[in-house]
Every structure is written in structure tokens, then in C-alpha cells.
N, C-alpha and C positions, 0 to 999 in steps of 0.2 A: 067082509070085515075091512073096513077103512085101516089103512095106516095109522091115523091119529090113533087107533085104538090097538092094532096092533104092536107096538113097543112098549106101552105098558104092561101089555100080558105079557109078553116075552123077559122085562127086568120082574114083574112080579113072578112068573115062572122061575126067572134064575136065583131068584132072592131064596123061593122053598127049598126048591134045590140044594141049596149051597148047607141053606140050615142058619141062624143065627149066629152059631160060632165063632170068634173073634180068630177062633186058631187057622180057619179055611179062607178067610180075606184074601180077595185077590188083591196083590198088587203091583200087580204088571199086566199090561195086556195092549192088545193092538186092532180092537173093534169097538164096536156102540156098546160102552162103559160104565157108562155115567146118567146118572137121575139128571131130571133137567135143571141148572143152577138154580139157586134160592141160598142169598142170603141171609135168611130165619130158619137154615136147615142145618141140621150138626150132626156128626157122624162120632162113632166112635173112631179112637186113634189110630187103629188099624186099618181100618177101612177110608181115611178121609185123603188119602194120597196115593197116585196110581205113578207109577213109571213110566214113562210109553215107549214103551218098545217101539214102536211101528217112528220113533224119532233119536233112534240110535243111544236109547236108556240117557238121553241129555236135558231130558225134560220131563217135568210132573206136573202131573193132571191134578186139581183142589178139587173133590167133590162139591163142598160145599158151595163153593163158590164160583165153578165153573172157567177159572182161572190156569193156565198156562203157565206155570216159571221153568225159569235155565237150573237143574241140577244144581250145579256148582256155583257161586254167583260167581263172573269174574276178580279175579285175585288183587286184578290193577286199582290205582288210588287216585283218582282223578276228579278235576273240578263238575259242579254240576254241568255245565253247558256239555263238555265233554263227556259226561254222562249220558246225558240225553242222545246226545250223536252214536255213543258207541253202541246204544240200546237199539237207534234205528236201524243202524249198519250190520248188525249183528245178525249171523245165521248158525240158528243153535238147529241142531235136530235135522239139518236139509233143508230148513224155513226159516222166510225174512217174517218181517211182519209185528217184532217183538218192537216195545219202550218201555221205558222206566217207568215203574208203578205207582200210582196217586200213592198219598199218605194211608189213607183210607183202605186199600189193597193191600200196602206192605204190613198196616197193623196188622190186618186179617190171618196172618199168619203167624203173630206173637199168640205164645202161652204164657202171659203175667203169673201162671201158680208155678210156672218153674223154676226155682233157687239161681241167685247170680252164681255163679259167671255164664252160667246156658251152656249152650245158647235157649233164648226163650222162645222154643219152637216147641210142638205138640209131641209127647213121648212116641218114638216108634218112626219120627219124619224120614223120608228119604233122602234131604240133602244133605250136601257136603261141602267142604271148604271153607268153615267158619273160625274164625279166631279170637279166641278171648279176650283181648283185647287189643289196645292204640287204633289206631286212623280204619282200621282192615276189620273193626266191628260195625264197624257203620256204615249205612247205606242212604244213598241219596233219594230221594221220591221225586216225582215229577209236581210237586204241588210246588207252588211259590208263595212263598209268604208276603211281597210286596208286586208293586205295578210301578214303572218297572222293574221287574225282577233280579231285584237287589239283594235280599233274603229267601232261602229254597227250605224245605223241609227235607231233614235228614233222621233216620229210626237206628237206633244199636238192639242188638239182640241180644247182648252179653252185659248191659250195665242198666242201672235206675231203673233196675224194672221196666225194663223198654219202653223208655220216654223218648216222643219226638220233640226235638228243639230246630228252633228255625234259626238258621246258622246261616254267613256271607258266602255266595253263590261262589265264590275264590277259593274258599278251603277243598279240598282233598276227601273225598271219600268212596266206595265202592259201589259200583251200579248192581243192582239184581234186576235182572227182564225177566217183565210177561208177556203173554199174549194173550190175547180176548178176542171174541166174536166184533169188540168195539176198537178202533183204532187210536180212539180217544181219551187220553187218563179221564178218570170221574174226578 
């Protein structure tokens, strides 16, 4: 039996196993975890966030999406540029390798059905450090809205239904890091 074939029987193994259960959801662990990403995939809310241990509980695994974020986002309030740098510099978990996340990534982790003030993350999420509001609900993405980048896109989890507006690359807001298998924002 080839590899290629052998990890699927082994998560559809664990899958029976486990049972359907929403109550027996793993979510922590520190081995081969995760379906392989698919952004047309969706988990219930239990199951769509893993902890990882095996990175000092400082980081969660997006099933869905195959995606890497810091636990906590950092607290600090900083222009984007300075964003982008502290994202590169940063060693969450034992590991470099994180940046600030496209627009497109950070939506991915809004819940629009959740009532303001949020935050508008999926019931059940693992992180922490969110504030409901001023400067400390918002977070910067790595997408730019002009050339040169004049204008950055920035997402609040706690206000308008978590609308992105593309704000002066000067203002102040908080960085959330991912990491990916890509080194490159989409």
C-alpha cells in the first residue's frame, strides 16, 4: 500500500473511531491532524480549530483552510509597515516564518452571523486577546489597496459586521500572523 493511500485510511479510520460526535472533537494535538486544506471545505465549529500543542498552545491550526494563526494576536498598535515587519520578525510557537495575512485569509476567519460587538469569529474559537472596541479591534492585512502603497486593508471583528475598509498606511492598528505552506500573502 503506497503512502498516497495510506493517510487517508488512517484519518477515515480515526474519523469512525471517534464517531460523529461534536462532544469527542479533538482539539489539541501534536501529529498528522488535519484533512488536506480546501477552501470549499467546512467543518462544524468544534472541529474547525486545533491548538497545537507540539507549538507551545501559541498557535491554531484552521482546518478548513489549512492556515496557521498566533493564539493571541499581538496587543500592540502599530502602522502597517510596522506591521508587516513585526509579522516577519516574529517567533510564535518556536517558529519564524509567520506575515500578516491577505484580506482574503483574515475574512476567512469572520462569522458575519455573530451579533456585534463579537467578536465575529465561529462559536467555540480558540483565541484570545480581542477587544471590543477603539484602535485594538482592528487588524491590518497585508493586501494594499493602491501602488504605491498608500492605502492597506484593514478588518474589525467587533464592528459593521466585519467590514474591510482600506484605510492610510499611517494609521495604527494590530497585526494577527499566519503561516502557510506559501510564504506569500494571496
Amino acid at each position: 500500500m503506497t503512502l498516497r493511500w495510506v493517510i487517508p485510511c488512517l484519518l477515515l479510520a480515526a474519523a469512525v473511531t471517534a464517531g460523529a460526535s461534536d462532544a469527542t472533537a479533538q482539539t489539541t494535538g501534536v501529529g498528522p491532524y488535519y484533512a488536506t486544506p480546501s477552501w470549499d471545505q467546512t467543518f462544524p465549529s468544534s472541529q474547525r480549530f486545533m491548538v497545537l500543542t507540539n507549538l507551545g498552545s501559541a498557535a491554531v491550526l484552521d482546518r478548513e483552510t489549512g492556515l496557521v494563526w498566533e493564539r493571541s494576536p499581538d496587543a500592540a498598535i502599530v502602522t502597517w509597515y510596522a506591521a508587516l515587519a513585526s509579522c516577519t520578525q516574529r517567533a510564535i510557537g518556536g517558529r519564524k516564518g509567520w506575515r500578516l495575512p491577505s484580506v482574503y485569509e483574515l475574512s476567512s476567519l469572520m462569522d458575519p452571523s455573530v451579533p456585534s460587538p463579537g467578536p465575529l469569529l465561529p462559536a467555540g474559537h480558540p483565541f484570545t486577546g480581542f477587544v471590543p472596541n477603539g484602535p485594538g479591534a482592528f487588524f491590518w492585512t497585508s493586501t494594499s489597496f493602491s501602488d504605491p502603497p498608500l492605502l492597506a486593508w484593514e478588518m474589525t471583528f467587533a464592528l459593521n459586521d466585519g467590514a474591510a475598509t482600506a484605510l492610510k498606511e499611517m494609521f495604527s492598528f494590530r497585526a494577527w500572523c499566519v503561516r502557510s505552506a506559501s510564504s506569500q500573502a494571496q
